[in-house]
C-alpha positions as a printed Julia matrix, in Angstrom:
159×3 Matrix{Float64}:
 -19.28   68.92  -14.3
 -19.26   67.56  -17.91
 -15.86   67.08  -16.92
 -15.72   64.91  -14.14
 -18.21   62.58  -16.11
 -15.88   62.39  -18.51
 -13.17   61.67  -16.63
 -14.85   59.12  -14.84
 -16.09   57.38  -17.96
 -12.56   57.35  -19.62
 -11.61   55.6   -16.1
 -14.27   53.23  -16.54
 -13.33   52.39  -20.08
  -9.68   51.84  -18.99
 -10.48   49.63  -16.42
 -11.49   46.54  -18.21
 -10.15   43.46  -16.33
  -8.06   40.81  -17.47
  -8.04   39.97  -21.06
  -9.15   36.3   -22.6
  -5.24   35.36  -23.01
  -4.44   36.06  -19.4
  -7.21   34.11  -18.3
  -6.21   31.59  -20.15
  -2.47   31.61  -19.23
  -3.55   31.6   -15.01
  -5.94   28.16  -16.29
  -3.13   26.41  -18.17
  -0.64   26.96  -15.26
  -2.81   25.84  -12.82
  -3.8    23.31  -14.76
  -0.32   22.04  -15.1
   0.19   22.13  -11.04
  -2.53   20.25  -10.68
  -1.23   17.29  -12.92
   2.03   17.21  -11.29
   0.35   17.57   -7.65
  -1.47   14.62   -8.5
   1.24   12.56   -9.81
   2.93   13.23   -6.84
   0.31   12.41   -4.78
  -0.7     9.09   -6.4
   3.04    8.54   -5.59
   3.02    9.11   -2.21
  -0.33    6.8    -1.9
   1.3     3.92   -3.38
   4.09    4.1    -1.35
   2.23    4.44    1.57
   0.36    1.24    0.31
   3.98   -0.33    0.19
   4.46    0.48    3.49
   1.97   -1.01    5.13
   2.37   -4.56    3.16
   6.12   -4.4     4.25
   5.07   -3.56    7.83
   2.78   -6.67    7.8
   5.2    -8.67    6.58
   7.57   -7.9     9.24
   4.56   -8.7    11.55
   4.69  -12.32    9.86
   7.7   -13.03   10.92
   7.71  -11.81   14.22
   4.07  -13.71   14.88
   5.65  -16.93   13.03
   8.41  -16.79   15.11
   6.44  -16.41   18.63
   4.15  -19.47   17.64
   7.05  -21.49   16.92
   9.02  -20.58   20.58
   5.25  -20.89   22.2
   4.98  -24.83   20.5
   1.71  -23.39   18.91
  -0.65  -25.34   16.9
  -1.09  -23.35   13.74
  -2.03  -24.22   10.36
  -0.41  -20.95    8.22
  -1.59  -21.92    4.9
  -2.92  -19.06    3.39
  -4.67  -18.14    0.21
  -4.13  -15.05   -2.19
  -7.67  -13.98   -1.48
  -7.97  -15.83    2.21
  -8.84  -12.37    3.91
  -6.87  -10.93    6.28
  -6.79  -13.43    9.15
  -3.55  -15.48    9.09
  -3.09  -18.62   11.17
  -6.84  -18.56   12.12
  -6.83  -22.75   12.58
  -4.91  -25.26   13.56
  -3.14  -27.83   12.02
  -6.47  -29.99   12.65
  -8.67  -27.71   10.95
  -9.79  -26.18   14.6
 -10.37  -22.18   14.57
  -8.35  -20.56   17.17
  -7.03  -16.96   17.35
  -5.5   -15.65   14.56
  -1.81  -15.16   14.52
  -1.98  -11.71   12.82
  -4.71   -9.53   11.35
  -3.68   -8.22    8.15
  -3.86   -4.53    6.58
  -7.32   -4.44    4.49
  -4.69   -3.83    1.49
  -2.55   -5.83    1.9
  -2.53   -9.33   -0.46
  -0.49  -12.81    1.21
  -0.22  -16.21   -0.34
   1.89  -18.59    1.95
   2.94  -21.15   -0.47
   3.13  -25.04    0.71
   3.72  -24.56    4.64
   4.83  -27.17    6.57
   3.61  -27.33    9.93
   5.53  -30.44   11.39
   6.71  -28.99   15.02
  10.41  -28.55   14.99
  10.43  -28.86   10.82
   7.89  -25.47   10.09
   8.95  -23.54    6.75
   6.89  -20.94    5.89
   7.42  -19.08    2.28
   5.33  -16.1     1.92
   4.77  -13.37   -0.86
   3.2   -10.21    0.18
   1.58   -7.11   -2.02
  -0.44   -3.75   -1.34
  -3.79   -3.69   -3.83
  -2.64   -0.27   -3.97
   0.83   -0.4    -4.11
   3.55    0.41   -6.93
   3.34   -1.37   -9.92
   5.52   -3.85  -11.14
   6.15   -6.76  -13.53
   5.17   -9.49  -10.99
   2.5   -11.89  -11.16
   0.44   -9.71   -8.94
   1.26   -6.26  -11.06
   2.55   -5.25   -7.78
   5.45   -4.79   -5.96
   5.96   -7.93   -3.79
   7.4    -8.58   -0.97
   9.05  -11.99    0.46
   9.15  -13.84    3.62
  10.61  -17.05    4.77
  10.77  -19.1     8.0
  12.3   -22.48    8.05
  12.79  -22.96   11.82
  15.22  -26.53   11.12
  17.85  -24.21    9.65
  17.16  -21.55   11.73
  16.57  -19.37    9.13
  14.05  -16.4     8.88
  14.08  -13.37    6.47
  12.33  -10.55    4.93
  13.12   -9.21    1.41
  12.0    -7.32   -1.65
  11.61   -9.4    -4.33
């Protein structure tokens, strides 16, 4: 019997669990997945941010371009910080339905629009609040529209 306790006690005494250093090997590691996860991740959310100002400003283009086959009245200056309703008056300073409803991230400053029917040129710059950064004037990436219907001209670019 004296034995068997022993045995089991020398067992027991063997069977101590991980030491300090491999605990703290198993932390660093993990610790070091979790940085790059994040990094990665913070890159994928920027992007996505990107994404969604570059879909918007396609969406410019295309509404810009409707209004101007449909002889609409719209007055498309826009501020930086105007919200996100674009073309939400006319050239008379009448509201009327907005030509497109922006992203809630997304920035847009149209730049000196003219509105004269047949004559309407339209240069817009487009960021994401959250987008990638970049050495513009926004610290964003941008992203550039233009419209000038007496060339017949339209385009979307990055900047």
């Amino acid at each position: 019997m004296k034995e068997y306790i022993t045995l089991h006690l020398n067992k027991l005494k063997e069977d101590n669990g991980f030491t300090l250093i491999e605990l703290l090997t198993v932390m660093a590691i993990i610790g070091i997945l979790v940085v790059i996860g994040s990094d990665m991740y913070m890159n994928y959310r920027a992007k996505a941010y990107d994404a969604a100002a570059i879909s918007d400003g396609r969406q410019l283009l295309n509404a810009v371009m409707n209004s101007i086959v449909s002889s609409d009245d719209v007055d498309y200056a826009h501020a930086e910080n105007g919200g996100n309703r674009v073309g939400a008056t006319d050239t008379s300073g009448s509201p009327r339905a907005p030509i497109l409803f922006l992203s809630p991230s997304t920035r847009l400053r149209i730049d000196g629009p003219s509105n004269t029917p047949g004559d309407i040129f339209i240069e817009a710059h487009l960021y994401s609040v959250g987008g990638t950064k970049d050495s513009s004037p926004s610290g964003r990436r941008e992203f550039y529209c233009i419209v000038d219907e007496a060339n017949g001209l339209s385009s979307f670019s990055i900047e």
